[in-house]
C-alpha positions in Angstrom: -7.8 23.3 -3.7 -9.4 20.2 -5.5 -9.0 17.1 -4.3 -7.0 15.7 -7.1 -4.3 18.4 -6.4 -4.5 18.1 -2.5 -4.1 14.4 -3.1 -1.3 15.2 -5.5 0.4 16.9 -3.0 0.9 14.4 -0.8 3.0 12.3 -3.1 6.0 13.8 -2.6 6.5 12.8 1.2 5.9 8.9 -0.6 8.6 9.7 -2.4 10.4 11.2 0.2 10.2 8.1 2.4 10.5 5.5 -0.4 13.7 7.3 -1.7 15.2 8.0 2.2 14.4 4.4 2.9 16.6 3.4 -0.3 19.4 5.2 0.7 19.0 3.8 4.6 19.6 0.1 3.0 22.4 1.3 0.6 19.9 0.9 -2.4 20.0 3.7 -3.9 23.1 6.6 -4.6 20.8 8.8 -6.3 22.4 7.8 -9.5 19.8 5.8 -11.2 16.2 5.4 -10.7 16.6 1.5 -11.5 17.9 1.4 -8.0 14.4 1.7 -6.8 14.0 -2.0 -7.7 16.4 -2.9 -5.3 14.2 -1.5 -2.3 12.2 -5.0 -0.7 9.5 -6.9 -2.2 6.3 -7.0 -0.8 4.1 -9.9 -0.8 0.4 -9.8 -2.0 -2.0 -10.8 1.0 -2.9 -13.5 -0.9 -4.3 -16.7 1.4 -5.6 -19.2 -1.3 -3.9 -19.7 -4.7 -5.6 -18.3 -8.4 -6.4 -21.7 -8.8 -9.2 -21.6 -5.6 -11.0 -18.3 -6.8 -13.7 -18.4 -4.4 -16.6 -16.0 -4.4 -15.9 -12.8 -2.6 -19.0 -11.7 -0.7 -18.0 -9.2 1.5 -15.5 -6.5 2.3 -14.1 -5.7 5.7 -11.4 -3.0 6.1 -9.5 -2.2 9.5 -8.6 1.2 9.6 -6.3 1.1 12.6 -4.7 -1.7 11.2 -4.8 -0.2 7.4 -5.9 -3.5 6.3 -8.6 -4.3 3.6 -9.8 -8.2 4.0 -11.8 -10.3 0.8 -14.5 -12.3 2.3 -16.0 -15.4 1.3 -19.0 -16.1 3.6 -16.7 -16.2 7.2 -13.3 -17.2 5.5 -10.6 -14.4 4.7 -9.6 -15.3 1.4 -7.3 -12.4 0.2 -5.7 -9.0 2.8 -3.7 -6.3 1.5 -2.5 -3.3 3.3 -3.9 0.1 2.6 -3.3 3.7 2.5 -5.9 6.1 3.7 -7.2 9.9 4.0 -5.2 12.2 5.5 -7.1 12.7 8.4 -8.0 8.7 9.3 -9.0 9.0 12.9 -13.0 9.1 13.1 -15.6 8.4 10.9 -15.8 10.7 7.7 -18.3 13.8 8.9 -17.7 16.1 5.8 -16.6 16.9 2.2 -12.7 17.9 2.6 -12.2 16.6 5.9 -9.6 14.2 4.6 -11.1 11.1 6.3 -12.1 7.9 5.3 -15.8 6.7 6.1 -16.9 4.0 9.0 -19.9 2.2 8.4 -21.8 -0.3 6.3 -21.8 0.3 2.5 -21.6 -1.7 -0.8 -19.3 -1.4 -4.0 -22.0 0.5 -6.5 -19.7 1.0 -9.4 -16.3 1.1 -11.2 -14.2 3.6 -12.5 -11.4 2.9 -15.4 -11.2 6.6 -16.5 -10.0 8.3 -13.3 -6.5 10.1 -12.1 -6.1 6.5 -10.5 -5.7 3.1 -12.1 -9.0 1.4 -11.6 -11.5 2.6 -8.8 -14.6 0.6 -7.1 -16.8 3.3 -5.8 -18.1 2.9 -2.3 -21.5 3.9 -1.8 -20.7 6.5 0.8 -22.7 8.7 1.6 -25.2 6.2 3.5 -28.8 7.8 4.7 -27.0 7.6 8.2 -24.1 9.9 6.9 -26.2 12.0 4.8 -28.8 12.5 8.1 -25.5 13.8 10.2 -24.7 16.1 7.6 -27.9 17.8 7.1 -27.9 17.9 11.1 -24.5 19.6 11.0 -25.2 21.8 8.1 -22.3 20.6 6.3 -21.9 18.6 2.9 -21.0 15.0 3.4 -19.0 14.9 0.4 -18.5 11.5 -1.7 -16.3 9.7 -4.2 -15.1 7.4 -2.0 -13.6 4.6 -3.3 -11.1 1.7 -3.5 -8.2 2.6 -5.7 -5.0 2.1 -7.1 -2.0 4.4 -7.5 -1.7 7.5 -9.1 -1.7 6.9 -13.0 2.2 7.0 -13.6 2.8 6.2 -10.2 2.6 2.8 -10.0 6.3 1.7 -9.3 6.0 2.9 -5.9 4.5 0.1 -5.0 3.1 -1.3 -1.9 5.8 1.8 -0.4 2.4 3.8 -0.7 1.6 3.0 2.4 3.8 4.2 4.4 2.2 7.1 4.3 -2.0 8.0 4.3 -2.1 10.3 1.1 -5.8 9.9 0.0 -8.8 12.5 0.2 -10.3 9.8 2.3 -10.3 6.9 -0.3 -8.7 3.3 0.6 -5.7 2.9 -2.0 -3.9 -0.4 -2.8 -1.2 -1.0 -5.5 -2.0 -1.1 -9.0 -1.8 -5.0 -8.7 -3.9 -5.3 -6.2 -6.7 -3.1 -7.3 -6.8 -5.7 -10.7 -6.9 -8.6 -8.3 -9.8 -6.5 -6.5 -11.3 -5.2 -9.2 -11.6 -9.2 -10.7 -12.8 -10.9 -7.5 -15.4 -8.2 -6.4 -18.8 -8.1 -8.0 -20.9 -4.5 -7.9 -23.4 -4.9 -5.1 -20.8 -6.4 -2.9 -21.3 -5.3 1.3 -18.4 -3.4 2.7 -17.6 -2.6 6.0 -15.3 -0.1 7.0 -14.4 -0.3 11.0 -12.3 2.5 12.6 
């Protein structure tokens, strides 16, 4: 199965919750899909204000805690909550495995043409990653990246992550990944930490 239709799949359970947690709170009768606007609002992680726009120099995502934090020098200036690969225990060992990487890498590139709106590419597979691999015999796989919903998608909403539905990417909300996409520079450091 490719990994745009095995990431596909997992949309519906999204739906499943976001729609299940509408009904929960009286939201939504199932007669109107403008009742989806009712569910919550979600904040942006958002510590300093537009007006600040400090330099963001490194990345630090918290996989346990499915949190991705914009660095300036020491300070945390921006945290959203993220959805990950299927499989997110351990460190990513393998193409299809479903998990997201641990380790030190750097954003290498963007992507505005993609089954997801925007994408910073994560320079996974490091030599480490590709060295355990070869030791394995198995393909370390790639495309790993920071992204947003998928295209069409994007009403759901921060509700994404109530469940991990990538192929081992870190997704974020359409809004965020602009906010992302304008604060961090290619050759940025990011650290991924189980």
């Amino acid at each position: 199965m490719s990994r745009a239709r095995r990431v596909w799949s997992r949309f519906p359970d999204v739906i499943s919750c976001i729609l299940g947690l509408a009904v929960a709170f009286g939201t939504f009768d199932g007669a109107s899909a403008d009742a989806l606007e009712a569910l919550p609002d979600f904040e942006l992680g958002v510590v300093l204000g537009p007006e600040s726009e400090p330099d963001v120099d490194r990345i630090r995502v918290f996989k346990s805690e499915r949190r991705l934090i914009l660095l300036s020098g020491d300070l945390p200036v921006y945290e959203y909550e993220v959805a990950l690969g299927g499989d997110p225990t351990g460190p990513k060992r393998e193409q299809g495995d479903e998990r997201t990487p641990e380790g030190e890498y750097v954003i290498d590139s963007r992507k505005t043409e993609s089954d997801f709106h925007l994408a910073l590419h994560i320079s996974y597979p490091n030599a480490e990653d590709r060295r355990r691999a070869r030791k394995r015999g198995v393909d370390p796989g790639g495309a790993i990246m920071i992204h947003g919903l998928p295209n069409g998608f994007g009403l759901i909403g921060a509700a994404h992550t109530l469940v991990d539905w990538t192929d081992g990417c870190i997704a974020v909300t359409n809004e965020e990944i602009e906010e992302i996409w304008r604060r961090v520079a290619d050759g940025v450091a990011i650290e991924i930490r189980p």
